[in-house]
N, C-alpha and C positions, 0 to 999 in steps of 0.2 A: 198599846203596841208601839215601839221603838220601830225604827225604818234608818235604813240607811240609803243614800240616792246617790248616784252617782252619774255624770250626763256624760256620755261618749261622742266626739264630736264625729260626722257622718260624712256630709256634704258640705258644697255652701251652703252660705245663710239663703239666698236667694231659690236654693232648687226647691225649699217645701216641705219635706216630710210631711207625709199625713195620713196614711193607713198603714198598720205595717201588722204583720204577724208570723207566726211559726210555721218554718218549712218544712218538707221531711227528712231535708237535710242535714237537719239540727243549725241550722242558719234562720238566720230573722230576717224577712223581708217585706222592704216598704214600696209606697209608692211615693214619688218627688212631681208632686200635683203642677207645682210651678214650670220646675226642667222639664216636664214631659220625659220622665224615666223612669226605672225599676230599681230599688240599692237593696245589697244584700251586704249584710254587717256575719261575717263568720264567725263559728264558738272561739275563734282565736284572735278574734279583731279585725282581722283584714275584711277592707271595704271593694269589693266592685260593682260598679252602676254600668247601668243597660242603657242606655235610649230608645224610648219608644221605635217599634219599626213595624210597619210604618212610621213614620213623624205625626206629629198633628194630634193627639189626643191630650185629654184631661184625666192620668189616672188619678180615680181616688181611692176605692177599698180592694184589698187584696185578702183572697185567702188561699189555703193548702186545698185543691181538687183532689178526685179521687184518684187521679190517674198518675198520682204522684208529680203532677204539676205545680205551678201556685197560679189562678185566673183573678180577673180584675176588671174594675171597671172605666172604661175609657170616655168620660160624661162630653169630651168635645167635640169626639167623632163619631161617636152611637156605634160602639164597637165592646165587644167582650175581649181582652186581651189573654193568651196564655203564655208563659214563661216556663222552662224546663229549668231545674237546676242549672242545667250547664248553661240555660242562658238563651236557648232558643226560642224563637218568637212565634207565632203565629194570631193571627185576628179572626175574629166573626161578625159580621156587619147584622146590624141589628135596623129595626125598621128607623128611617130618615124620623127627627124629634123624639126618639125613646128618653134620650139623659139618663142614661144608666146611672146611679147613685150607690148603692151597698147590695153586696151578693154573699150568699152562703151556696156550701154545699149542703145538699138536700137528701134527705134519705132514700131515694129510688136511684142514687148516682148520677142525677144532675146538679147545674149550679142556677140558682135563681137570683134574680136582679131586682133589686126595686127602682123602677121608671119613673123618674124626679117629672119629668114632664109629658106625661104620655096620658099619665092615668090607668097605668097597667103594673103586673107584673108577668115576668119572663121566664123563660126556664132556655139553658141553653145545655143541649146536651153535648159532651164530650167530642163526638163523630162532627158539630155544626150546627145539628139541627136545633133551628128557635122557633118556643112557643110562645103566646101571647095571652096574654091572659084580663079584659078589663075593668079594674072596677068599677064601684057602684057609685062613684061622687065625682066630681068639677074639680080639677086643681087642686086637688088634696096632697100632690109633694109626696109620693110613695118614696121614703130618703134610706131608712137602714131596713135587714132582714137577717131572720135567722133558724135554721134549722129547730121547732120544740120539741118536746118530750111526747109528741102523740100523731107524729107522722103527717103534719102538716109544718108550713110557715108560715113565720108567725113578722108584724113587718109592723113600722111607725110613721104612720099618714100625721107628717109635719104641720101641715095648713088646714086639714079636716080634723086637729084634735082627734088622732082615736089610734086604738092599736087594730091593727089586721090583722086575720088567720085567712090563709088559702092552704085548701086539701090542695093533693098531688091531680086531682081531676079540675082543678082551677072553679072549685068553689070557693065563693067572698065570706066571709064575715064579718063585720066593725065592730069592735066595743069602744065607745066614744068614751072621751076621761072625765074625769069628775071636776079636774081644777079647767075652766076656759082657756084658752088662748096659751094653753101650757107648752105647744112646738116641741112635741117628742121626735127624739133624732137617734140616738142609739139604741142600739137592743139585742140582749144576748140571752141564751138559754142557761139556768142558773143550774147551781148542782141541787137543788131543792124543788125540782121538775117544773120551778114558774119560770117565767120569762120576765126579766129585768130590762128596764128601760129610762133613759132619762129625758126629763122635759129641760130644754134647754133654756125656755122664758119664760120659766115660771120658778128657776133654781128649785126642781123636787128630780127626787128618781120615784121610780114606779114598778111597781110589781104587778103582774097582772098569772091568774092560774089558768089553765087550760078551759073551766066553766066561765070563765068572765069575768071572773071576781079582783077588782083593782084597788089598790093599798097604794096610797101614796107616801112619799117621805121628804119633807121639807129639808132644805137644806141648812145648817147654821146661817150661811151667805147665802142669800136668794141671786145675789148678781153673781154668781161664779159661774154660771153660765154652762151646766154639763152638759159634753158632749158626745163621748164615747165612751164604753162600759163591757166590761167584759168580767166575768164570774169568776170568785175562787170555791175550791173543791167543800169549802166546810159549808154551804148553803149562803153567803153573802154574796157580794159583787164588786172589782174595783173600777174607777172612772177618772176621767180626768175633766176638771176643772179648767175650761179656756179663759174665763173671762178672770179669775184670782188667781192664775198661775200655782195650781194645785194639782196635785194626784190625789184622790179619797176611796176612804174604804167603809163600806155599812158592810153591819156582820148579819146575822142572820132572825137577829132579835130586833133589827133596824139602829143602831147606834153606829153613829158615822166618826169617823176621825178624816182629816186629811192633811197632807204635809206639803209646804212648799218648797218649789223647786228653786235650786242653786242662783240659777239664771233670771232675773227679771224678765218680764212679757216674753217667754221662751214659747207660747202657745200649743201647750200640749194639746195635741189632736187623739189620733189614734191609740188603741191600748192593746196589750195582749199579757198570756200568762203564759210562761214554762216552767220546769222543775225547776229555774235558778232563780225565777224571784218575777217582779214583774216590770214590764218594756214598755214605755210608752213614745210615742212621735212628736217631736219636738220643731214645729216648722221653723224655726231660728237654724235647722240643718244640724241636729241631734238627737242621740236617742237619750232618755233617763231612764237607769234600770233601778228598780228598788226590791232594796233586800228584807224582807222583814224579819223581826229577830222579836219576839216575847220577853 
């Protein structure tokens, strides 16, 4: 596969980029973990940033709610953030030490949260109302989550080594990974009904199916250090690479390629896909779109 990258400058260097994904705007929007803001980059280029409001949070992962919002998670303040298109704010206070970390929308029309420090996860619904949910282990670092293929979510306990499933009734289940000390942090639902996942310190991505069944995939660079992942349509997955300054792609057979980005130590974070190719966050205060071409 040929690629072409292209990095579109954002922010400062200093604001952060570092979640970002597709609105229903047809706009892309991040979060600027640093500045404590929201940036939305439009199908035309134009850039405007929000400021946290309140002030004072840490957003990190943003996605598109049901309600035609985009919600996020605010790890400094123990708050759920929502943003309207046009830019309106509101919050939801979540219990004192949650650390909200990665949220999806969920199949019953909530957003759930995985709780970096709590040892929980969440469910916050649209109206305010929050649930809590705890698991079964000590400091396992509940980090990313995401809606699977069979009406649960599905979430990557960072520090307990394992992938989680929580039903919509806030039942646990762990499947612990096969490589130790592997530190899985991203995780997305593939087009191939498994759920994709990367071990950040162990340089593999990971597939795991609805029964439990887990496939790892080593990476050429074990140091590349991946960290966020997100699916394309023909059953593979793409990611990015923090620690080799990479965007990569496993296809659906497990064959990886990956391509480096323009910019030196540009630290791609977050990833997403829409019909024009794929967007990834670039905390150097950029985003890199890649186009792939056959």
């Amino acid at each position: 596969m040929t690629v072409e990258i292209r990095e579109i400058p954002l922010v400062e260097a200093g604001a952060g980029p570092y979640g970002i994904t597709a609105g229903p705007d047809g706009a892309l929007w991040l979060t600027l973990v640093h500045a404590g803001g929201i940036a939305r980059l439009g199908a035309d280029g134009a850039v405007r940033t929000y400021p946290l409001d309140p002030p004072g949070g840490r957003p990190l992962i943003i996605v598109a709610g049901p309600d035609g919002a985009l919600w996020f998670t605010r790890s400094g303040d123990d708050r759920i953030g929502r943003i309207s298109v046009d830019g309106e704010q509101r919050t939801i206070a979540l219990p004192s030490g949650t650390g909200p970390g990665g949220i999806a929308a969920g199949p019953d029309g909530g957003l759930w949260y995985a709780a970096m420090t709590s040892d929980t996860i969440g469910r916050v619904d649209t109206d305010g109302t929050v649930d809590s949910f705890p698991l079964p282990v000590t400091g396992g670092f509940a980090s990313m989550i995401t809606a699977g293929p069979d009406q649960a979510l599905w979430f990557t306990l960072n520090q307990a080594n394992a992938i989680g499933r929580i039903d919509l009734d806030g039942r646990v289940t762990l499947h612990p990974l096969p490589t130790a000390n592997a530190g899985p942090v991203g995780i997305t639902l593939g087009g191939d009904d498994a759920i994709w996942f990367v071990e950040i310190a162990a340089g593999q991505l990971g597939r795991i199916t609805p029964d439990g069944g887990i496939t790892e995939f080593p990476l050429p660079n074990r140091a590349a250090r991946p960290h966020a992942i997100v699916a394309d349509p023909a059953g593979g997955a793409w990611f990015t690479e923090w620690g080799a300054n990479r965007i990569g792609h496993i296809d659906r057979a497990g064959r990886i390629e990956s391509y480096a980005l323009p910019t030196p130590d540009a630290e791609p974070h977050g990833i997403t896909l829409t019909p024009n190719g794929i967007w990834a966050a670039l905390e150097i205060g950029a985003v890199a779109h890649l186009t792939p071409a056959r």
